[in-house]
Residue, then its C-alpha position, 0 to 999 in steps of 0.5 A: x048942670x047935668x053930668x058928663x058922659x063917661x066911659x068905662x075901661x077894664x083893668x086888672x090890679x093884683x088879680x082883681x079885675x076892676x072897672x073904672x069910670x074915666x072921662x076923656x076932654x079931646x084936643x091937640x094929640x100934640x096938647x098936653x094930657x093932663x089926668x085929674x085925680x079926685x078927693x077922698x069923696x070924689x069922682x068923675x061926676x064930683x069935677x063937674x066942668x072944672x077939667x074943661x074949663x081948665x083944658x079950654x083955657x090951656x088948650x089941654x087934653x085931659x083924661x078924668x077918672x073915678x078911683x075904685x071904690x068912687x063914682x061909678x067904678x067898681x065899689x070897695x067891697x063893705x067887708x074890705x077895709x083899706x090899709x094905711x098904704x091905700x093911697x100908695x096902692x093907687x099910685x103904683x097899682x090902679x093908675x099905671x094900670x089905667x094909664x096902660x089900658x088908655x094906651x097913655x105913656x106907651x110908645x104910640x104917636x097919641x099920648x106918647x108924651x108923659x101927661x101931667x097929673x092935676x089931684x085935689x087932697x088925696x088925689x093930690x097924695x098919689x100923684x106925689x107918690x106916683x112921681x115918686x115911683x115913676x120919675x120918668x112917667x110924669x111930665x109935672x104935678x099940680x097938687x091942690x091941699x094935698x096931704x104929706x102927713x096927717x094933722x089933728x086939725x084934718x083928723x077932727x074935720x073928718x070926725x065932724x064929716x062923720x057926724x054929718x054923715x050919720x046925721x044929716x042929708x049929706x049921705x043923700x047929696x052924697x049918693x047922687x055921685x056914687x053908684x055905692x055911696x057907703x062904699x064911697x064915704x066909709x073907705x075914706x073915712x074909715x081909715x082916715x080915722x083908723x088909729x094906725x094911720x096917725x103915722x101916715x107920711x110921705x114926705x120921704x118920697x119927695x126927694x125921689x120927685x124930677x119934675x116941676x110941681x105946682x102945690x096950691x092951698x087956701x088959708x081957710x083949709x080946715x082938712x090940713x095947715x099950709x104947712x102940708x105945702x111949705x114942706x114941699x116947698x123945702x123938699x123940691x127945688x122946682x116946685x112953686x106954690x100958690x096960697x090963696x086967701x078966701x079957700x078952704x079945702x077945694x081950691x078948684x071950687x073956692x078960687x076957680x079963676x085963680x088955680x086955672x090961671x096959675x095951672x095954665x101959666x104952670x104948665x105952659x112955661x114947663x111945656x113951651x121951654x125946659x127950665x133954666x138950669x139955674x133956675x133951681x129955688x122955689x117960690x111962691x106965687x103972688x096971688x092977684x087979688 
C-alpha cells in the first residue's frame, strides 16, 4: 500500500528543538484517542494501516508518531549515542512534550480525555514508563512484547539483526521508511548491544501504574520470553494479558484479528464503565483460535 500522509509538529525537549512526524485518524472527539508507539526500528510509515484498522473497528481516534531519530522526525545526530535511560527520556520528555503541542490531555473540549497509549517493544516500555510517571495523564496501556528487562535470548536476536544489517538487503528495506536510515538502526542497536545496558529494568515502576493494561505476546517471540508479561501480570492487579500462539515479536503483524479484537474489547469495557471495585485479579485472556 502507498504511505499515509502525515504531518509534522515542532517540540522543544531539553533545548533541542526536534520535529516529529505524527499522523492523526479522525473520529468522534467524544471517541477515545489512542497514541501508537512504535518498535526500536519503526516509524509512522512502519504501522501501515493497522492504527486505522484497529480506530475503524473501535470506533477510536488515534494519534501516531515517529520518535525522533525514526521515520521522518528529525535524525539522531551519528555522533550522539543514546544512554541506557533513552527510553525513559522519551517517556517523560519527548511524548509530554508532543502530547502538549497537539493540545491533547490539556483543558480544551477536543482531547480532554486523557488517551490511551497502544506500543509495540519499545514503544510498549515507554508507555509503561510514562504511566508511571504520569498516573493522572493516561486513560490505559495496551503494550504488545514489551521489555521490562532485558534477556539473552533478546540480546542475540538483535546481534543476528546486526549481521543482516551489515550483510544483506535489510539496510535497503529498511531505508524506505526512514529519512536517516543509519541514524535509525544504529540508535537502536547500538545501545541495545552497549554492555551497560545488560542492567536495564523497569519493573520498579510498575507499581506506580493506576490504569488498566492489557499486555500481549506470541509464544514464538525470539526478542524476549513471556516472562516479560507474567511479571506485569504479578505487578498489576488490573492488568489482563492475551498470549497467542503462531507470533512472533510483532503481534499486530502476526495475529492482526486477534490483538484488535482483544484491544477493542479492552478499551470499550475501560471506557463504557469504571471496573468494579472488586474486580482487582488479573487474568489471561483465552485465546480464540
Amino acid at each position: 500500500m502507498s504511505e499515509l500522509a502525515s504531518s509534522a509538529a515542532n517540540i522543544v525537549v531539553a533545548g533541542e528543538a526536534l520535529t516529529i512526524e505524527y499522523r492523526r485518524i479522525d473520529g468522534s472527539r467524544l471517541a477515545p484517542l489512542v497514541v501508537f508507539l512504535h518498535e526500536g526500528l519503526g516509524s509512522v510509515a512502519m504501522w501501515k494501516d493497522f492504527p486505522d484498522r484497529l480506530c475503524k473497528a473501535g470506533g477510536f481516534r488515534g494519534l501516531v508518531y515517529s520518535r525522533p531519530g525514526y521515520g521522518r522526525s528529525t535524525p539522531r545526530p551519528h555522533h550522539v549515542k543514546w544512554r541506557p535511560d533513552f527510553m525513559h527520556r522519551q517517556a517523560r520528555l519527548v511524548l509530554p512534550a508532543l502530547l502538549d503541542a497537539l493540545a491533547i490531555n490539556a483543558d480544551a473540549d477536543v482531547d480532554s480525555d486523557s488517551p490511551w497509549l497502544f506500543g509495540h517493544s519499545d514503544g510498549g516500555s515507554i508507555a509503561l514508563i510514562y504511566a508511571a510517571s504520569f498516573p493522572d495523564c493516561v486513560a490505559g496501556l495496551v503494550v504488545l512484547a514489551p521489555h521490562l528487562f532485558v534477556e539473552q535470548e533478546g540480546l542475540d536476536s538483535i546481534v543476528a539483526v546486526r549481521e543482516a544489517w551489515m550483510q544483506g538487503d535489510f539496510r535497503d528495506k529498511l531505508a524506505r521508511h526512514h529519512d536517516d536510515v543509519e541514524s535509525a538502526f544504529r540508535g537502536w542497536n547500538d545501545i541495545w548491544l552497549d554492555p551497560d545496558f545488560r542492567a536495564w529494568n523497569i519493573e520498579g515502576l510498575l507499581p506506580a501504574i493506576t490504569c488498566p493494561v492489557l499486555a500481549i505476546q506470541g509464544w514464538d517471540d525470539r526478542y524476549g520470553t513471556i516472562a516479560q508479561i507474567d511479571r506485569i501480570a504479578s505487578a498489576l492487579p488490573r492488568s489482563e494479558l492475551l498470549k497467542l500462539d503462531r507470533c512472533g515479536h510483532s503481534p499486530h503483524r502476526d495475529r492482526p484479528d486477534a490483538v484488535i479484537d482483544a484491544t477493542v474489547h479492552f478499551v470499550s469495557e475501560h471506557t463504557l464503565a469504571s471496573a468494579s471495585p472488586t474486580n482487582t485479579h488479573n487474568h489471561v485472556i483465552k485465546e480464540t483460535t
